[in-house]
Each structure stands twice: as C-alpha cells, then as structure tokens.
C-alpha positions as a LaTeX table, in Angstrom:
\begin{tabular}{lrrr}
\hline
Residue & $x$ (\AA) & $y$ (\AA) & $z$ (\AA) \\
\hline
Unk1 & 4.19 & $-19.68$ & $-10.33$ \\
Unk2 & 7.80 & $-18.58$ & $-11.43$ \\
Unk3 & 9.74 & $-16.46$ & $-9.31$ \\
Unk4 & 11.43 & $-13.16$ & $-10.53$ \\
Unk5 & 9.77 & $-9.85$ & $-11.68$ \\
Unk6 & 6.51 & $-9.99$ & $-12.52$ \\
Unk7 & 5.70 & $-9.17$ & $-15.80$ \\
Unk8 & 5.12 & $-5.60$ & $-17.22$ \\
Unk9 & 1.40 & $-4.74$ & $-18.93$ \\
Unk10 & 1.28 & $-4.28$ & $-22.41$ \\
Unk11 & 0.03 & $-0.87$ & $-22.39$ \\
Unk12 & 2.73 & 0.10 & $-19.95$ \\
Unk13 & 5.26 & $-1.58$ & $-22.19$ \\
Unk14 & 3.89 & 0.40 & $-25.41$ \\
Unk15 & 3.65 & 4.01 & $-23.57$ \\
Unk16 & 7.75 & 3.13 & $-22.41$ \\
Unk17 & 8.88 & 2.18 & $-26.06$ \\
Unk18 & 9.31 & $-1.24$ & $-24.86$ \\
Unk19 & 13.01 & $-0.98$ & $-23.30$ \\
Unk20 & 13.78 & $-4.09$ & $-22.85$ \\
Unk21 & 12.00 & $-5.15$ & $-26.37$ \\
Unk22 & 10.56 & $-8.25$ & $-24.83$ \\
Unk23 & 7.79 & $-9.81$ & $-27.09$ \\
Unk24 & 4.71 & $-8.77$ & $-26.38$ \\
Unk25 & 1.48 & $-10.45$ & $-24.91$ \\
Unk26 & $-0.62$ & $-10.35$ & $-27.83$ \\
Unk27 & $-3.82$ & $-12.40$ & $-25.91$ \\
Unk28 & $-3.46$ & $-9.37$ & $-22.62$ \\
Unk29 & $-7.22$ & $-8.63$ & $-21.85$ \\
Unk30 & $-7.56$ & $-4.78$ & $-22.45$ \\
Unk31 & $-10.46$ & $-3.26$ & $-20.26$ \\
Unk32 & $-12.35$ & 0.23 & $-20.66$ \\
Unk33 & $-11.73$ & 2.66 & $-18.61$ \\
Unk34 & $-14.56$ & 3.06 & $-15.52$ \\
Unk35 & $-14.75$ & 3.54 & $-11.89$ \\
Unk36 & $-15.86$ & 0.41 & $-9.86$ \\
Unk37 & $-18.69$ & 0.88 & $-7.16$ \\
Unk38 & $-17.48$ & 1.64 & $-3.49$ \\
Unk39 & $-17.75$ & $-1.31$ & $-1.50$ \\
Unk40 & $-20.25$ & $-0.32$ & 1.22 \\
Unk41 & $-18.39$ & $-2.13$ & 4.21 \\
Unk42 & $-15.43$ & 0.40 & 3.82 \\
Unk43 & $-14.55$ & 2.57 & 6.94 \\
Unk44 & $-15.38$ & 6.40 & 6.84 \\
Unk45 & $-11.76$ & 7.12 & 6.22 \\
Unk46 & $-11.76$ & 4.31 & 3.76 \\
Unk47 & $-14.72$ & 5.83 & 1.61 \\
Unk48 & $-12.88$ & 9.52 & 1.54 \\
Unk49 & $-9.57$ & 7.70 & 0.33 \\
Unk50 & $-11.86$ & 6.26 & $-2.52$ \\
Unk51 & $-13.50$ & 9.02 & $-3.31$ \\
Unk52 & $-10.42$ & 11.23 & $-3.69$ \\
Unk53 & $-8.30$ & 8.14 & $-5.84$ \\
Unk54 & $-11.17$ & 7.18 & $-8.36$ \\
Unk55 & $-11.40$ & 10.61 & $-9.50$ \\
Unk56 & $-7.34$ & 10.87 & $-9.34$ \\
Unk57 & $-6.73$ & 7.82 & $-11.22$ \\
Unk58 & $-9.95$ & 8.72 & $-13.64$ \\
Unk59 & $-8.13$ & 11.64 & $-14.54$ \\
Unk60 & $-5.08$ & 9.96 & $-15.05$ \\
Unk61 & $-6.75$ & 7.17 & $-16.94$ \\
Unk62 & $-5.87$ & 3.94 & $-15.23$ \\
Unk63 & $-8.45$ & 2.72 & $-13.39$ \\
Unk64 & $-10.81$ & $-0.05$ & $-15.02$ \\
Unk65 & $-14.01$ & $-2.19$ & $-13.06$ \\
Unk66 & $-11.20$ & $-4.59$ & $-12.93$ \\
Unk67 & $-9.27$ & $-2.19$ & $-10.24$ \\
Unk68 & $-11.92$ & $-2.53$ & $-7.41$ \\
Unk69 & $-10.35$ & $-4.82$ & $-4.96$ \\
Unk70 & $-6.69$ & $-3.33$ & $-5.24$ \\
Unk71 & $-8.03$ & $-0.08$ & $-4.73$ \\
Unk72 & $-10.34$ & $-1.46$ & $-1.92$ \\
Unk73 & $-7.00$ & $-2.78$ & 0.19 \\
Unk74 & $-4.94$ & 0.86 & $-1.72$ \\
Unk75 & $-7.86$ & 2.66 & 0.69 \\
Unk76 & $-8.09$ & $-0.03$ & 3.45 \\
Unk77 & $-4.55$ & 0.07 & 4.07 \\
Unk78 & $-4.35$ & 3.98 & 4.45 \\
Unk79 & $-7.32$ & 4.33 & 6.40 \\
Unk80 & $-5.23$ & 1.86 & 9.01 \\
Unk81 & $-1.77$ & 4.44 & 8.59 \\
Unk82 & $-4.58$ & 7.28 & 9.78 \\
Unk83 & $-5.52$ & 5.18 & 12.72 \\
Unk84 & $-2.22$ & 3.70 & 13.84 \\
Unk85 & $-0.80$ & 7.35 & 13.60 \\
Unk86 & $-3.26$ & 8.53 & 16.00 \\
Unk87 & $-3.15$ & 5.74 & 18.27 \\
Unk88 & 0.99 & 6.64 & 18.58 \\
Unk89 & $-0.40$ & 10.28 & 18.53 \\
Unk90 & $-2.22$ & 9.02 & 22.11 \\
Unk91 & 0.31 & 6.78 & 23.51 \\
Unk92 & 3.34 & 7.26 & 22.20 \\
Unk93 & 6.10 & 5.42 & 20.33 \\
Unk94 & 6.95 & 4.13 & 23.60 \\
Unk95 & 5.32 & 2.67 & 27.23 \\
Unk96 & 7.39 & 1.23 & 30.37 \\
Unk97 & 6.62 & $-2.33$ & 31.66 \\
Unk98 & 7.17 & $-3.56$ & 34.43 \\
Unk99 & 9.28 & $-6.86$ & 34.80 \\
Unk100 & 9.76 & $-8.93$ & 38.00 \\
Unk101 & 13.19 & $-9.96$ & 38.70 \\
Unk102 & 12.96 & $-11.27$ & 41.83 \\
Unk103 & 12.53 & $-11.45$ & 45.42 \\
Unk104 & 14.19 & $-9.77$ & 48.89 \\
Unk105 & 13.25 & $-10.92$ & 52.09 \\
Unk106 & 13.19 & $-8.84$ & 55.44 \\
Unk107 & 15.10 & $-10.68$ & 57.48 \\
Unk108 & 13.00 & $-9.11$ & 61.00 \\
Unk109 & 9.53 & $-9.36$ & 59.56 \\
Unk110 & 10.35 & $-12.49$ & 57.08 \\
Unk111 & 7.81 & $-10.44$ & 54.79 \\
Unk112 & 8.82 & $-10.81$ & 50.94 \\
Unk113 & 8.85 & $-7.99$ & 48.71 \\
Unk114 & 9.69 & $-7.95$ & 44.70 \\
Unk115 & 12.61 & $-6.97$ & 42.86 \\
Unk116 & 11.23 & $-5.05$ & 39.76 \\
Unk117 & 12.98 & $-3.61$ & 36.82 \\
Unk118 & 11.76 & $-0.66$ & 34.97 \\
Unk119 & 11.65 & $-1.64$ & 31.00 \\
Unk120 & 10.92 & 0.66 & 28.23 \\
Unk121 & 9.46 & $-0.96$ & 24.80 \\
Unk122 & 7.88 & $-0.08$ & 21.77 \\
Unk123 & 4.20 & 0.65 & 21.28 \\
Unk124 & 3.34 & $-2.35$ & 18.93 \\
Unk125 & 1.49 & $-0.02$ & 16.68 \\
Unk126 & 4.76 & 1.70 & 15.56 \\
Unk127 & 5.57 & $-1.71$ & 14.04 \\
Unk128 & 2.12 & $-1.82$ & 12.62 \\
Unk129 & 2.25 & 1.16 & 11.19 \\
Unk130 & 5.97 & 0.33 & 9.33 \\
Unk131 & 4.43 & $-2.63$ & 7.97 \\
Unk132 & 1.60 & $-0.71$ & 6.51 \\
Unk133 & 3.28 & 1.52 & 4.78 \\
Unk134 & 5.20 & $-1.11$ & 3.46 \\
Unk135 & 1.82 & $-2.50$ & 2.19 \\
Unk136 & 0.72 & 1.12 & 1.05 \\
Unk137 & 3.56 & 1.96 & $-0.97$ \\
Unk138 & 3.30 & $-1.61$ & $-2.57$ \\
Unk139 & 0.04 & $-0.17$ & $-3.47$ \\
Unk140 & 0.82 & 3.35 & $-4.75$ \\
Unk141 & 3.30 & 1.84 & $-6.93$ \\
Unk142 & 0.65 & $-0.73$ & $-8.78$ \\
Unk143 & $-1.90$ & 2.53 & $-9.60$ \\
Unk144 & 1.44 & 4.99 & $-10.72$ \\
Unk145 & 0.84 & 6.54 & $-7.74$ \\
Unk146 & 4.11 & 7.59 & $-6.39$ \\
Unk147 & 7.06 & 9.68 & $-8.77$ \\
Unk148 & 9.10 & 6.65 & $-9.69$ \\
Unk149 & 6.20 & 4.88 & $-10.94$ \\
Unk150 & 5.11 & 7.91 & $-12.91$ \\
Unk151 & 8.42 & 8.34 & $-14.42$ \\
Unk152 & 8.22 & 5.10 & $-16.42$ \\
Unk153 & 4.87 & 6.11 & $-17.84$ \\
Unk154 & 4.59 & 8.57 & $-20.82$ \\
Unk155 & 1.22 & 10.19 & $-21.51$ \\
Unk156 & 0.21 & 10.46 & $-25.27$ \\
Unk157 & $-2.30$ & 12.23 & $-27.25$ \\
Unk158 & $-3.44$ & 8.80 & $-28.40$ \\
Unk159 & $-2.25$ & 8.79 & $-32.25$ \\
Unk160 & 1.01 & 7.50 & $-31.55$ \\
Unk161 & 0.34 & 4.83 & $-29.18$ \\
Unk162 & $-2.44$ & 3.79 & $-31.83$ \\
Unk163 & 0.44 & 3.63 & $-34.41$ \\
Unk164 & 2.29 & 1.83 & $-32.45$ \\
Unk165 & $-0.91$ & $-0.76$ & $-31.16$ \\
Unk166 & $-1.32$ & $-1.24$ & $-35.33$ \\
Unk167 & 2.26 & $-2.01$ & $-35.67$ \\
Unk168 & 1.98 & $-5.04$ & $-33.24$ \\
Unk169 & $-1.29$ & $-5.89$ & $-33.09$ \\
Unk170 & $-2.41$ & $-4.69$ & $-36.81$ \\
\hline
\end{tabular}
C-alpha cells in the first residue's frame, strides 16, 4: 500500500471544484444513499450515538449501507469517551501508590519496619480516554463531522454537480 495521503472521493473532489485538478477515478463505485441496520451487539450508549448520527448524516446525505462498520467503531468509540469520563468522574485524574524503598531496623527490638514513599500517578483511563478521542476525531473527520471537514464540502441543489458528473463522466 503506498504511503502519503490517502486519496480524496470523487464526489468530494466534484462538490470542491477539484483543487488540486488531479484526474479523476472514473471506475469509483458510487452507492445510494441508505441507513445500514444497527448492529444488535452495540452498548446502550452505542445504540443512542447511532440513532442520533444516521439521522444526522441522512440529512446531510452521506451515509450509504456501505458506512455500517465505520459508523459502528464512530459510535463504539464515543460510547467508551462516555465511560472513561465517568470512570475519571469517580476516581479522579489521579491516585497515590505506594512504593517500598526500603528497610530500617530497630536496633533494641531488631524488628524491621519499611521505608515507603508516597507516589502520585495518573489514572490510566485519562490516557485511555486521550487516545480515544484521538480515534473519535479520526472518525468525525471521515463522516464531515467536525467544521474543518465541513468546510471542504459544498452542498448543491444537484444541477450543477450533474453538469459537472456529464462533463467527466458523459
């Protein structure tokens, strides 16, 4: 697979007037619009995510059959931000440990006690929860989700982007 971008749909490229006037990919399969079935193993959070995106991304017409498992992770991962949020929520970004640095003996009872050092480190699930987002905005940005994304995209009453589809597909 070759490194670099990847490469920018067709549709996308024809709704941007095709800045960098790359050829286009004539042989790109083109789906119909739909709304792919809910997979049935998502979690409760997952399956209110869904509900509220398909009808978003219906409306802004870019979701196809073909979206199901992108959107399955797109609802997946934010159903995981909820829960790591509320597990920081519970614990906190932080928690002290306890490390053992030694050893001191009485010297008139010979009994040993520990030397301990009070440590404070970062609930793991703050970590967790930078790396989803990472994954969730990687997400946002493949539906147009976020404004960046949007900004790239121009919406059309149809009759020019079918002029244009004639001109290079005609």
């Amino acid at each position: 697979m070759a490194a670099g971008r990847k490469a920018t749909p067709t549709a996308l490229k024809l709704v941007t007037g095709n800045p960098g006037k790359r050829a286009l990919n004539k042989k790109e399969p083109k789906l119909a619009p739909g709304i792919p079935r809910m997979p049935s193993h998502l979690s409760p959070r997952a399956k209110a995510a869904w509900k509220k995106l398909t009808k978003l991304l219906k409306d802004m017409g870019v979701l196809t059959l073909a979206d199901g498992m992108a959107l399955e992770r797109l609802c997946d991962v934010y159903a995981e931000i909820l829960e790591l949020r509320d597990e920081i929520k519970k614990n906190g970004r932080t928690y002290q440990s306890v490390k053992i640095i030694g050893e001191n003996v009485d010297e008139e009872t010979k009994e040993f006690t520990q030397v301990e050092q009070m440590l404070m480190k970062a609930n793991p699930a703050v970590q967790m929860l930078a790396d989803a987002d990472r994954r969730f905005k990687g997400y946002l940005v493949e539906f147009g989700l976020t404004p960046s994304a949007r900004s790239k995209v121009q919406v059309t009453d149809g009759s020019k982007e079918k002029e244009e589809i004639d001109e290079f597909f005609g």
